[in-house]
N, C-alpha and C positions, 0 to 999 in steps of 0.2 A: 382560077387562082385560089391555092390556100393560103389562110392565115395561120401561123403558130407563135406561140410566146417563145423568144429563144431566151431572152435576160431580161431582168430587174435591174436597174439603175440606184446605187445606192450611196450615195455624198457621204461618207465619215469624216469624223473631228480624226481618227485616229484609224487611218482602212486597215495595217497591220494587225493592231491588237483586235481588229470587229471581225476581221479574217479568221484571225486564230478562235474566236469563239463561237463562228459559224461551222468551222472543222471538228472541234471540238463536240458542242452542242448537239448539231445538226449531223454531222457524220458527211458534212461537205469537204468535194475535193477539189483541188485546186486544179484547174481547168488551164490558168495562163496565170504569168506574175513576169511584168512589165519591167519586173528587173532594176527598175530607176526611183527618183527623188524625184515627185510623191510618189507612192506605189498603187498602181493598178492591178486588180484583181479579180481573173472572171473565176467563180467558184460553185461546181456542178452538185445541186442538191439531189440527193434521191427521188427519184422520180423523172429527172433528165432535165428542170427547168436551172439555167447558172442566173446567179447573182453577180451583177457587176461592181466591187467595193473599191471606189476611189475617192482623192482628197475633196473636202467642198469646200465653202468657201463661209459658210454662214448656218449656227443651228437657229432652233425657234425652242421655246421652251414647249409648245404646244404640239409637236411631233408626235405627245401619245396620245392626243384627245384624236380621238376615235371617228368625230363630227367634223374635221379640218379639213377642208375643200381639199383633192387632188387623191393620189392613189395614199390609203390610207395603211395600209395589212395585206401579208400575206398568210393566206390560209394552208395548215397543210394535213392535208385527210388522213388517219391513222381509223387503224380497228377500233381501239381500245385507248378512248383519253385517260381514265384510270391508269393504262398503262405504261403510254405513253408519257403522261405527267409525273408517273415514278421515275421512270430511264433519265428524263430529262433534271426533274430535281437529281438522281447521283453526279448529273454532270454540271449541276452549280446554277441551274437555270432555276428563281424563284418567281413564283403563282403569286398574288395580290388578288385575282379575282376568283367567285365562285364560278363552276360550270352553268352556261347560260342552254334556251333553245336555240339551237340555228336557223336561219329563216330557210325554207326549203323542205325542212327535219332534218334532225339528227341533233347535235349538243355541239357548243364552242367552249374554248376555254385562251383566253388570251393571256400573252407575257408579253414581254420587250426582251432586246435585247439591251446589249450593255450604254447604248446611243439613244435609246427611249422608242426605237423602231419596233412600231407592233406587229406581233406573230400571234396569227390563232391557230390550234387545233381543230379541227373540225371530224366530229363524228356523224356520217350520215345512218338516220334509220334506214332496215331494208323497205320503207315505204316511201322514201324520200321520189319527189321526183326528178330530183336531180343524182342521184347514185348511180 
């Protein structure tokens, strides 16, 4: 038996508008929309993994602390976080942090998005051993 990640599960105050800033953003496309009150949304990121965005029930103010027991970030591996971090700031996404090492090698660089949900970058070196 294989295991693969098909979707992320992700509670919004507001799944519409975290929807539109993941297609926006991310260059995610809309995979399913549930049509109804609250709105459900699976939304397919490049690369083939969807994100599930629908209503929750309860935020925490502590969502971006990075230490908070449970799945914290998703990582998403580019060539170039230079370049990457440019494309994304024209499309409205702002940096707070410097570029860090990644554990493994390579460089991270983390944002949130509009909900406080972390998103790293992740640059692997060609020595990495996980590349």
């Amino acid at each position: 038996m294989t295991f693969s990640i098909e979707h992320l599960g992700l509670p919004a105050r507001d799944p519409a508008a975290l929807k539109e800033w993941y297609v926006r953003a991310l260059d995610a496309r809309v995979a399913f929309d549930n049509r109804q009150v609250p709105p459900m949304f699976l939304l397919r990121v490049p690369g083939g993994v969807m994100i599930e965005i629908y209503a929750g029930d309860t935020a925490l103010k502590e969502t971006s602390n990075n230490k908070l027991n449970g799945w914290r970030h998703v990582a998403l591996r580019v060539d170039s976080i230079e370049a990457a971090r440019a494309e994304l700031e024209k499309r409205g996404v702002v940096f707070t942090e410097e570029i860090k090492p990644a554990g493994g090698g390579g460089r991270v660089l983390f944002f949130q998005d509009p909900e406080g949900n972390l998103l790293h970058l992740v640059e692997r070196s060609p020595d990495s051993p996980v590349r």
